[in-house]
C-alpha positions as CSV (number, residue, x, y, z in Angstrom):
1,X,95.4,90.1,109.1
2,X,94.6,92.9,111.3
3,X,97.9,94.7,110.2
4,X,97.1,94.5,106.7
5,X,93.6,95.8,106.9
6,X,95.4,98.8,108.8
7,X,97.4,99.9,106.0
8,X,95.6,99.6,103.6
9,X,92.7,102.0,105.7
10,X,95.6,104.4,105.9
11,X,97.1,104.1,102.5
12,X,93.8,104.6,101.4
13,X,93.0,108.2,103.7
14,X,96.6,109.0,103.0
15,X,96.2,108.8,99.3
16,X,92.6,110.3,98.8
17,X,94.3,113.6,100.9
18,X,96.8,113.4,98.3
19,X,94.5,113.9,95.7
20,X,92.7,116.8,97.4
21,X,96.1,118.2,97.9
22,X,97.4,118.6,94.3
23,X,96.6,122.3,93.2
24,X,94.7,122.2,89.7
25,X,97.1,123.6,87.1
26,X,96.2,126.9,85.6
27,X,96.6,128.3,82.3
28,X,99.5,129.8,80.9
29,X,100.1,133.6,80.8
30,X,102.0,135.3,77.9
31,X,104.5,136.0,80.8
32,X,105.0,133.2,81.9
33,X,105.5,131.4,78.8
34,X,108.5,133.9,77.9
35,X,109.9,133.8,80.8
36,X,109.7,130.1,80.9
37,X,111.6,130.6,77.6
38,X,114.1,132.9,79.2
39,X,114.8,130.1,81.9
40,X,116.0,127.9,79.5
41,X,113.1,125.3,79.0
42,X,113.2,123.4,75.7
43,X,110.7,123.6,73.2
44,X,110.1,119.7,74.2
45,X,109.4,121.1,77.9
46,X,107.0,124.2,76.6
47,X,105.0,121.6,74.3
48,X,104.4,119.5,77.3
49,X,103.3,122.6,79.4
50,X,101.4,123.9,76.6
51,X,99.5,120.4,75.6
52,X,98.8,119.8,79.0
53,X,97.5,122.7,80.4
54,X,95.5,126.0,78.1
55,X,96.5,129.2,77.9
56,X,95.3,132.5,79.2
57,X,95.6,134.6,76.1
58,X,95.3,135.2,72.7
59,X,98.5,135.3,70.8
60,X,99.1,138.6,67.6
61,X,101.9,138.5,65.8
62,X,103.7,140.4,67.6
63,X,103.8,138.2,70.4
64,X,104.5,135.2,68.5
65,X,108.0,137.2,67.0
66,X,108.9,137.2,70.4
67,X,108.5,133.8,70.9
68,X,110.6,133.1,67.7
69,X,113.0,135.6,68.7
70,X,113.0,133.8,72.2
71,X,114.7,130.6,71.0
72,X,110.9,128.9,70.5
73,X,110.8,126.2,67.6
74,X,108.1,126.3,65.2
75,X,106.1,123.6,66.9
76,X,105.3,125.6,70.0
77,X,104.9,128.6,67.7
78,X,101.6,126.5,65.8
79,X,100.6,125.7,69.5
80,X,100.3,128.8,70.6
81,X,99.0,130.2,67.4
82,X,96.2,127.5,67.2
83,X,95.7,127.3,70.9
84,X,92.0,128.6,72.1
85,X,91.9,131.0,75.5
86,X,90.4,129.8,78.5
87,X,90.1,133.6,79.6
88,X,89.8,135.9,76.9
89,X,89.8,138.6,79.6
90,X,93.5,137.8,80.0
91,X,94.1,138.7,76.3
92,X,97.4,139.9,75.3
93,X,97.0,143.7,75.0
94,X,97.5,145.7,71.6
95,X,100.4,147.3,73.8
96,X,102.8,145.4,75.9
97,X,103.0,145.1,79.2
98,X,106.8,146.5,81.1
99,X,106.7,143.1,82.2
100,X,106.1,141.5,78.8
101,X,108.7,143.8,76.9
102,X,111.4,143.2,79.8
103,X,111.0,138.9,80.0
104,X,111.1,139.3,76.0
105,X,114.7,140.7,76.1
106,X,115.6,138.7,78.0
107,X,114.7,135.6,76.2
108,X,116.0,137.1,73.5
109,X,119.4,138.2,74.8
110,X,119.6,134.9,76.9
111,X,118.8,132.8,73.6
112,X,121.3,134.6,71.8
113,X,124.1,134.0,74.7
114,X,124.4,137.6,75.4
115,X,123.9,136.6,79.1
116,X,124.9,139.6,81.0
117,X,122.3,141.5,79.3
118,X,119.6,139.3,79.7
């Protein structure tokens, strides 16, 4: 008996630490969701991203081209056109990023197959 009680005290501290232990998920970026795209992630595998966790900014249509242009299906298209910020500080700005423009080539390029450039 007194084995038993033992591990279940530990699974039980060992457990609750695991809890505290789990980072909280944060919200997506523009950037990261292109260059999730670039990677290679399916649109099954951005949906589950974006349905469980918010994004960071506010989508234009520019911005959404690039996700079409990306490889993104429509459904994660409505997503992120529907989707409300968490941050609106974070919003996408009128002008892209370096960053932005370069991780949209190359989800472009790499959805295309034009590897080498991407």
């Amino acid at each position: 008996m007194r084995p038993f009680v033992l591990a279940t005290v530990l699974a039980t501290v060992f457990l609750a630490g695991q809890a505290h232990a789990i980072p909280a998920q944060t919200p997506v970026s523009a950037e990261q969701l292109l260059t999730w795209l670039a990677g290679g992630l399916t649109s099954a595998e951005l949906r589950y991203e974006l349905q469980h966790r918010e994004i960071a900014f506010t989508a234009d249509d520019a911005y959404l081209q690039s996700l079409s242009d990306g490889g993104a299906d429509e459904s994660v298209i409505e997503i992120v056109k529907t989707a409300h910020p968490v941050d609106m500080s974070a919003k996408t700005p009128a002008e892209p990023s370096r960053v932005l423009e370069l991780v949209t080539k190359a989800a472009r390029e790499a959805h295309t197959k034009k590897y080498e450039a991407a």
